[in-house]
C-alpha atoms as an extended CHARMM CRD file, in Angstrom:
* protein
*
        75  EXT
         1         1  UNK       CA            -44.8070000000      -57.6980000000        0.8530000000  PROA      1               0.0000000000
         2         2  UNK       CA            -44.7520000000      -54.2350000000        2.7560000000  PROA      2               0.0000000000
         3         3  UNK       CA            -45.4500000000      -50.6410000000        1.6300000000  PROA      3               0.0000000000
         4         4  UNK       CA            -43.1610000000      -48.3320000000        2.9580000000  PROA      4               0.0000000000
         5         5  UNK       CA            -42.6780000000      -44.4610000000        2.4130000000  PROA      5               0.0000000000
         6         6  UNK       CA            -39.4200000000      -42.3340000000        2.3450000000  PROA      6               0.0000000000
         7         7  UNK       CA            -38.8870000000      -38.4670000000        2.6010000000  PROA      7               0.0000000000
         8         8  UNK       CA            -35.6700000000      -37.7820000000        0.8820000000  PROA      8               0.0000000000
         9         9  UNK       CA            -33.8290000000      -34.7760000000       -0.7940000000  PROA      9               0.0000000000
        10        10  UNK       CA            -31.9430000000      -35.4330000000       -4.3430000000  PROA      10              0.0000000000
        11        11  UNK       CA            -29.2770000000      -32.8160000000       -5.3720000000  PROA      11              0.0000000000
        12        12  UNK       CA            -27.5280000000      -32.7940000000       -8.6530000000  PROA      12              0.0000000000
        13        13  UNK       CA            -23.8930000000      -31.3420000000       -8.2770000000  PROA      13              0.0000000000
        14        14  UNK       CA            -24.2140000000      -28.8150000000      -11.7390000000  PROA      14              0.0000000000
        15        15  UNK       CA            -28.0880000000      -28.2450000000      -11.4880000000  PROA      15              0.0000000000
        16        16  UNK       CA            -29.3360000000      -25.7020000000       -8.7320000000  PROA      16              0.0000000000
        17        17  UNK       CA            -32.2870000000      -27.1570000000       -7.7410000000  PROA      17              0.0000000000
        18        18  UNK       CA            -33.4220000000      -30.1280000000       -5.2150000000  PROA      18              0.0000000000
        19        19  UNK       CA            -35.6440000000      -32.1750000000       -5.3330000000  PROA      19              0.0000000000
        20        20  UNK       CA            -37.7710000000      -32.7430000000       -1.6560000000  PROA      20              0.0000000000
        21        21  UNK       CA            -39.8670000000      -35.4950000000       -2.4290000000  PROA      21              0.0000000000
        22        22  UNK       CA            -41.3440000000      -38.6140000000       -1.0090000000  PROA      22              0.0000000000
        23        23  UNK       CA            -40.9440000000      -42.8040000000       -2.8790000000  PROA      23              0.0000000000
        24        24  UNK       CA            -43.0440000000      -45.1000000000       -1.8280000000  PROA      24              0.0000000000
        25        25  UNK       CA            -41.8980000000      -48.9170000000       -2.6220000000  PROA      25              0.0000000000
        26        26  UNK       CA            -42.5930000000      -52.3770000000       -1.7000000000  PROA      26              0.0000000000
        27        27  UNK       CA            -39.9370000000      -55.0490000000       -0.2110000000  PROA      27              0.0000000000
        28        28  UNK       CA            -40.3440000000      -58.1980000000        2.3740000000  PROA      28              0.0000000000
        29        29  UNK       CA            -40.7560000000      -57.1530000000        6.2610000000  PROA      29              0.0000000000
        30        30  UNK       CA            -37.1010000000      -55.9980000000        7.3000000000  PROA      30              0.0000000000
        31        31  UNK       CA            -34.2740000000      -54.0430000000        7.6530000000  PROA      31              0.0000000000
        32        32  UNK       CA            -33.9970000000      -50.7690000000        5.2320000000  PROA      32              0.0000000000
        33        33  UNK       CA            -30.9800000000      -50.7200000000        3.6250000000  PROA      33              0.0000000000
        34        34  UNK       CA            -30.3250000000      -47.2190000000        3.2630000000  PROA      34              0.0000000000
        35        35  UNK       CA            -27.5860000000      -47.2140000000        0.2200000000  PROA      35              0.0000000000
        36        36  UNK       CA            -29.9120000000      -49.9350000000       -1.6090000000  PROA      36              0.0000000000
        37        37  UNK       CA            -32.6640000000      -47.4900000000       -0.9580000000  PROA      37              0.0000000000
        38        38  UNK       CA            -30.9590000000      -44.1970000000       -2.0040000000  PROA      38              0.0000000000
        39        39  UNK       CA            -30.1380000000      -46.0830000000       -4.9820000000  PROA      39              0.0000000000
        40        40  UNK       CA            -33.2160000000      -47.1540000000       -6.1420000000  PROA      40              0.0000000000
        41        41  UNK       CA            -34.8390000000      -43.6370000000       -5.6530000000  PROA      41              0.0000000000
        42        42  UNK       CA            -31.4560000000      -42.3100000000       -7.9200000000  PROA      42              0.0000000000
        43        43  UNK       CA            -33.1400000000      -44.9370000000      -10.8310000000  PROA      43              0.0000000000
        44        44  UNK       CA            -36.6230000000      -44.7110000000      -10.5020000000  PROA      44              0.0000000000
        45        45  UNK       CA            -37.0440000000      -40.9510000000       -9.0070000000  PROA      45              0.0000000000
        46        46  UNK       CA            -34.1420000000      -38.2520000000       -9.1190000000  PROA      46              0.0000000000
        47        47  UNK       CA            -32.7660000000      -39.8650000000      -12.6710000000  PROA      47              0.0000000000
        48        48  UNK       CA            -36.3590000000      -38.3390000000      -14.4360000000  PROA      48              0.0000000000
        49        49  UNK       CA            -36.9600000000      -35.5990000000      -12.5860000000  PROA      49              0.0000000000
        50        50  UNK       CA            -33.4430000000      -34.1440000000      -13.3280000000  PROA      50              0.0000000000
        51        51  UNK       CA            -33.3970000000      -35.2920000000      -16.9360000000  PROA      51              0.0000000000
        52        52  UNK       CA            -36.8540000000      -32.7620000000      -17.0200000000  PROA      52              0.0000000000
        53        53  UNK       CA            -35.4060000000      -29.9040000000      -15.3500000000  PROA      53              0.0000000000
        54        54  UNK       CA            -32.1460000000      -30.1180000000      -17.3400000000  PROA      54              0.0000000000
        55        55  UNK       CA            -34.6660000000      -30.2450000000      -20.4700000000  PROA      55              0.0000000000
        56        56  UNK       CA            -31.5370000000      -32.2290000000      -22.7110000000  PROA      56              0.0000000000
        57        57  UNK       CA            -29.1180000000      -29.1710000000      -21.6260000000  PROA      57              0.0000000000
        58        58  UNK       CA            -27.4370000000      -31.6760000000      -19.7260000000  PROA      58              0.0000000000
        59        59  UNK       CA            -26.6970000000      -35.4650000000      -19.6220000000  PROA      59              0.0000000000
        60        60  UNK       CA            -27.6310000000      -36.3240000000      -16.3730000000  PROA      60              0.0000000000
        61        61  UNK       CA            -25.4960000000      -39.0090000000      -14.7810000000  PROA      61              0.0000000000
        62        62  UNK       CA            -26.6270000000      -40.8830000000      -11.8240000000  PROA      62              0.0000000000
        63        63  UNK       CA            -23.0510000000      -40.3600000000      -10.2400000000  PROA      63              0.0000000000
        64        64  UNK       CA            -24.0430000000      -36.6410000000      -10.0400000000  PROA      64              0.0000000000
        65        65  UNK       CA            -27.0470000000      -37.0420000000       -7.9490000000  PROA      65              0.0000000000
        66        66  UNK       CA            -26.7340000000      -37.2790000000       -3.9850000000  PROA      66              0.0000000000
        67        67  UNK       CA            -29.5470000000      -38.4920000000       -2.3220000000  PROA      67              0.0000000000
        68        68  UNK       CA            -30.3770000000      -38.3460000000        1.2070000000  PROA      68              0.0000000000
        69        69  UNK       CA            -33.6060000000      -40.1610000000        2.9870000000  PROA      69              0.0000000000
        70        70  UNK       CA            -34.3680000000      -38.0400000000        5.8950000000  PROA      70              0.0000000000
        71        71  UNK       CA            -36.8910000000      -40.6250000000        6.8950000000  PROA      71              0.0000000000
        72        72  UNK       CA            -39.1420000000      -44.1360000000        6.3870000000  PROA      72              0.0000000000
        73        73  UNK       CA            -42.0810000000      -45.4940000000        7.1220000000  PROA      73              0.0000000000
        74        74  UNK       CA            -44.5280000000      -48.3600000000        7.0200000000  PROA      74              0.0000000000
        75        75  UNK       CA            -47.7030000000      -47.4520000000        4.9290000000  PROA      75              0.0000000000
């Protein structure tokens, strides 16, 4: 297994604010698939971080978030 890195940004299309983070992960040597990717950081990233911004004013839908991975790495 490899450690890789990933600098995204998550936006929510109601919710004002992004989120500019970095996901670090663990997959066989390869290829990056980049939807599988943005994916996975919508369920184990953006999904919480959102749900704690919107504080339960919202239900926060992973169809609503947009994530794009600006970049990846090996660690």
């Amino acid at each position: 297994m490899t450690t890789y890195i990933a600098q995204f940004t998550a936006k929510h299309k109601i919710i004002q604010i992004e989120q500019n983070s970095i996901f670090i992960w663990k997959q066989e040597s390869g290829e990056i698939d980049q939807i599988l990717l943005a994916d996975k950081i919508k369920r184990e990233s953006t999904m919480h971080f959102y749900r704690l911004v919107a504080g339960g004013a919202y239900e926060i839908l992973e169809k609503d978030i947009s994530v794009t991975v600006w970049k990846t790495a090996v660690l």
